[in-house]
C-alpha positions in Angstrom: 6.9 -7.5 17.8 3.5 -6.6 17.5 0.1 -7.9 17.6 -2.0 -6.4 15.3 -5.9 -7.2 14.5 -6.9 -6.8 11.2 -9.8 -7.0 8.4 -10.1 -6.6 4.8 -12.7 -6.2 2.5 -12.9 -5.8 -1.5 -16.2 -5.1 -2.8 -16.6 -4.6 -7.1 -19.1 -1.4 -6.6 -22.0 0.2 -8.2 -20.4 0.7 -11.7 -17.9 -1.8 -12.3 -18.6 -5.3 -14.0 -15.6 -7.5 -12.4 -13.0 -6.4 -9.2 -9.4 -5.8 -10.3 -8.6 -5.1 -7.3 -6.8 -7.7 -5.1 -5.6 -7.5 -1.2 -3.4 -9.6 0.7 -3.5 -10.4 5.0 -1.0 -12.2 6.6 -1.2 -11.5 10.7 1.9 -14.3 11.1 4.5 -12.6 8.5 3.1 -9.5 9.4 2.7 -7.9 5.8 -0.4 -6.6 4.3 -1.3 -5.5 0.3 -3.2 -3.9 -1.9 -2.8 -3.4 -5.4 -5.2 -2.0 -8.1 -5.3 -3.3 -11.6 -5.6 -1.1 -14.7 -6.1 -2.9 -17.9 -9.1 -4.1 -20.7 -9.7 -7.7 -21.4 -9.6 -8.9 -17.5 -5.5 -7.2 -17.5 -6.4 -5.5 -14.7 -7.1 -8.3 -12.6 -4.0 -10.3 -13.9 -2.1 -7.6 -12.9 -3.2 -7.1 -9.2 -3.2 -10.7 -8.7 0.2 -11.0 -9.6 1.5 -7.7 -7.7 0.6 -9.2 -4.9 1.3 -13.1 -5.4 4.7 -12.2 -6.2 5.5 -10.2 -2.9 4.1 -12.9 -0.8 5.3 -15.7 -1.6 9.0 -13.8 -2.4 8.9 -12.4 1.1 7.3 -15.9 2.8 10.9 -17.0 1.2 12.4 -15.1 4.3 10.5 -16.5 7.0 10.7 -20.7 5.3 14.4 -20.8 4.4 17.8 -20.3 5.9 18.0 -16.7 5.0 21.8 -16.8 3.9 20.4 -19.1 1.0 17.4 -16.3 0.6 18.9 -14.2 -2.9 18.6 -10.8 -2.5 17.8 -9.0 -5.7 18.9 -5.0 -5.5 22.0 -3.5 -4.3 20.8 -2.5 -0.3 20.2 1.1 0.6 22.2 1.2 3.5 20.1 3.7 4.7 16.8 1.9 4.9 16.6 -1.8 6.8 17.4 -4.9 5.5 13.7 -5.8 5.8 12.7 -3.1 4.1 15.0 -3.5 1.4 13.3 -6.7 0.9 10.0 -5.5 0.5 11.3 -3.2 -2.0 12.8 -6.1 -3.7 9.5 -8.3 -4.1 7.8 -5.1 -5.2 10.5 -4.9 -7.8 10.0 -8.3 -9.2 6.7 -8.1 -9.2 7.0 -5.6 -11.7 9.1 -7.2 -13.8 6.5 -10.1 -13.5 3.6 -7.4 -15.1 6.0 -6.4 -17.5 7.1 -9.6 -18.7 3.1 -10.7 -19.1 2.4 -7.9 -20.5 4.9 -7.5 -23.3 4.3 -11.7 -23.8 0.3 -11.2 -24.6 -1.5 -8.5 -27.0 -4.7 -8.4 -24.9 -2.7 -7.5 -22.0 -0.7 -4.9 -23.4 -0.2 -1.9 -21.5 -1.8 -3.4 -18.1 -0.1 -2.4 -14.5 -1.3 -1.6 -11.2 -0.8 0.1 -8.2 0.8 -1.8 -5.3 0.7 -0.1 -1.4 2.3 -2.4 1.5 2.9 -2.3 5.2 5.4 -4.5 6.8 5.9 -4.5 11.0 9.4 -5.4 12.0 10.5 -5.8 15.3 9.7 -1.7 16.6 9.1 -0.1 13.6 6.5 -0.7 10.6 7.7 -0.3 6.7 5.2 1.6 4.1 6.3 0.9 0.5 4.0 2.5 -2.4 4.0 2.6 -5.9 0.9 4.2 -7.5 -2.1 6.3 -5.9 -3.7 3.9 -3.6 -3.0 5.1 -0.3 -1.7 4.1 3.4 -3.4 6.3 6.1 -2.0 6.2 10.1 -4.1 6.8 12.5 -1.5 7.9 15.9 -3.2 9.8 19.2 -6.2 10.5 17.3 -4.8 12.0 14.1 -4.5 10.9 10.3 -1.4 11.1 7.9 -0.9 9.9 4.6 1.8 7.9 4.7 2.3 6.9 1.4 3.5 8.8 -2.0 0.2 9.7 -4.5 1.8 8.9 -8.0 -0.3 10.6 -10.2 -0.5 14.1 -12.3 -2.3 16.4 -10.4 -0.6 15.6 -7.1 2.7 15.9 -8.5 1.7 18.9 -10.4 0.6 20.4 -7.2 4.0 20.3 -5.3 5.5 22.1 -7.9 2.6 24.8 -8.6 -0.9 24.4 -7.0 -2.5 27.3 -8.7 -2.0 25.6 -12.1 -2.7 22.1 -10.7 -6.4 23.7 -9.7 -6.7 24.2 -13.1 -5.8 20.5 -14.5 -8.6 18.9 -15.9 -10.9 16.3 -13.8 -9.9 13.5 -16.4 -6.0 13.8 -14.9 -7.1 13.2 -11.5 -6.3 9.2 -11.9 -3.4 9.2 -14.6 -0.7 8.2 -12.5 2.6 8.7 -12.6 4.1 5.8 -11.6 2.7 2.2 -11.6 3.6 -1.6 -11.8 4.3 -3.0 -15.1 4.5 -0.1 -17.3 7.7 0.4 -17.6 10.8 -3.3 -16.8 11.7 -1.0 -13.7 10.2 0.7 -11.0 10.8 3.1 -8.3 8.7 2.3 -4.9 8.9 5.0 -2.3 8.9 4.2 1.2 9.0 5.2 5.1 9.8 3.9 8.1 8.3 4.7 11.3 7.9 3.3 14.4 4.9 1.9 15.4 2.9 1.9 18.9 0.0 0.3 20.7 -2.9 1.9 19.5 -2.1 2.5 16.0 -4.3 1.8 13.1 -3.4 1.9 9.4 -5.8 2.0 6.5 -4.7 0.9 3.3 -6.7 0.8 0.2 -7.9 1.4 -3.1 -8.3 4.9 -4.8 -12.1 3.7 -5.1 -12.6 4.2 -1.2 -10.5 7.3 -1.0 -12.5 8.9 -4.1 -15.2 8.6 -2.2 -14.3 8.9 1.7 -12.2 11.8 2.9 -9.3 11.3 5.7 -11.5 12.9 8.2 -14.4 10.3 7.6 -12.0 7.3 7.8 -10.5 8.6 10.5 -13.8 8.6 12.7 -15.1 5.5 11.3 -12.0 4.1 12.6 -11.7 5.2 15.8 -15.4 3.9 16.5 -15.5 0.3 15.1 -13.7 -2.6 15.1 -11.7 -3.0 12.1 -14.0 -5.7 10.4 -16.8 -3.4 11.0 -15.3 -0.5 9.8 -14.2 -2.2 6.6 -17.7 -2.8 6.2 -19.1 0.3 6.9 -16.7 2.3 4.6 -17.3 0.2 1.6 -21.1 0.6 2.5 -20.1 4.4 2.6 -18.6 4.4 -0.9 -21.1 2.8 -2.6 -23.9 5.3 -1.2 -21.6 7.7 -3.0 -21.8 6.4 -6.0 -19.2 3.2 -6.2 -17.5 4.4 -9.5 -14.8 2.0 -8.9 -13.6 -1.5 -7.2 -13.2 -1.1 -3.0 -10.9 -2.5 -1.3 -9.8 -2.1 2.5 -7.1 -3.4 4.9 -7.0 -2.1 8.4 -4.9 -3.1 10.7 -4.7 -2.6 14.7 -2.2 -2.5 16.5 -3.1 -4.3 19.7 -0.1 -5.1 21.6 4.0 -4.4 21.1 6.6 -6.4 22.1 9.7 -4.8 21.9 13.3 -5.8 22.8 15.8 -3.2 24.3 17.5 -2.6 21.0 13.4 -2.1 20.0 13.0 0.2 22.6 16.3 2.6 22.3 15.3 2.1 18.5 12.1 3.6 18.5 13.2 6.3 20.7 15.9 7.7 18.8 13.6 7.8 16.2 10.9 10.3 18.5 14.3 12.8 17.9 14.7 12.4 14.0 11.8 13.6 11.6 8.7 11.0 12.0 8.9 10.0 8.4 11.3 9.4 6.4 10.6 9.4 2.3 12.4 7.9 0.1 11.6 9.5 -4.0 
């Protein structure tokens, strides 16, 4: 297992009048969140409060009770881990749980948010997405997106980035894919292994709006992670703060591994590094 230092921040910006935003740190279970609410009438907040409620306390279920008593909710993907399967299945209900509210009250109709989670199991770390806040990795001294951008203009791109140049500005944040909208959701997901010296970033679209990969990345390389939090919110506001801020990052200080750990992880340097689930 690993031993991972982490921070996060969430900071309401220049423009905004409340934070629908809403993060979630838990160095014990190991599991880390951020969702962003969309919504008038507070929805937003409701909605990234109970994104990430739901997949805490559905995934503390695993770690507090006998798990053969633990139901699991979806059909496993036999080709992804049991844990991550899990994840997946919080995420799920959690969207049914945005649905449900927002189908049950008029000023919350149409609310949803974005959800983006990392998990570390024993030798490998779980990314699950659904939306366009993203999950960077920071490995011997490079940044990847791990994580799946949901929205029009990326999607657009992959199929023809000549006309996506010419999409207007105001599809740059209508996503394709979110919490709530619709009773079910698809979550896309990678697993990787994970070594020591890793750091992740995960956060809102209101830091990466603002903040380019290449900035995080040397921001993070050069601070601790509660001082880097810190200093990229500070950045994003100097920018302009448009929207809500938040930040995880996370560490990775120390790993433990077993031998099934170890001949785990390096099969894996032998199969493609990530593995995307659409």
């Amino acid at each position: 297992m690993a031993v991972i230092e982490s921070a996060g921040i969430t900071d309401v910006g220049k423009k905004r009048k409340g934070n629908e935003d809403a993060l979630y740190i838990d160095d014990e279970q190991m599991l880390y969140v951020v969702s962003d609410g969309m919504g008038g009438h507070q929805a937003g907040e409701v909605a990234s409060m109970l994104v990430v409620e739901t997949i805490r306390d559905y995934m503390k279920r695993f770690k507090q009770e006998d798990e053969a008593n633990v139901e699991e909710l979806v059909e496993a993907d036999e080709s992804l881990s049991k844990e991550a399967n899990r994840l997946i299945s919080g995420i799920r209900l959690a969207n049914q749980g945005v649905h449900h509210v927002a189908q049950s009250k008029e000023s919350y109709r149409g609310m949803g948010a974005t959800v983006s989670a990392v998990y570390f199991t024993d030798g490998e770390l779980i990314a699950v997405n659904v939306g366009d806040s993203p999950i960077y990795l920071i490995h011997n001294g490079q940044i990847e997106l791990l994580s799946v951008t949901h929205n029009v203009i990326t999607e657009q791109a992959a199929i023809d980035p000549e006309a996506a140049r010419n999409i207007g500005a105001q599809f740059k944040h209508m996503l394709t894919r979110a919490m709530g909208i619709e009773e079910t959701v698809k979550p896309d997901v990678s697993e990787i292994p994970y070594f020591k010296g890793d750091k992740l970033v995960i956060s809102s679209d209101g830091l990466s709006d603002k903040v380019p990969p290449e900035e995080i990345l040397e921001i993070v390389k050069q601070e601790k992670p509660e001082r880097a939090c810190q200093k990229l919110v500070d950045l994003a506001n100097a920018r302009g703060g448009d929207d809500n801020i938040t930040i995880i990052i996370l560490n990775v200080k120390s790993v433990k591994q077993n031998v099934g750990g170890v001949i785990g992880a390096l099969s894996k340097l032998f199969t493609p590094f990530k593995r995307i689930f659409n």
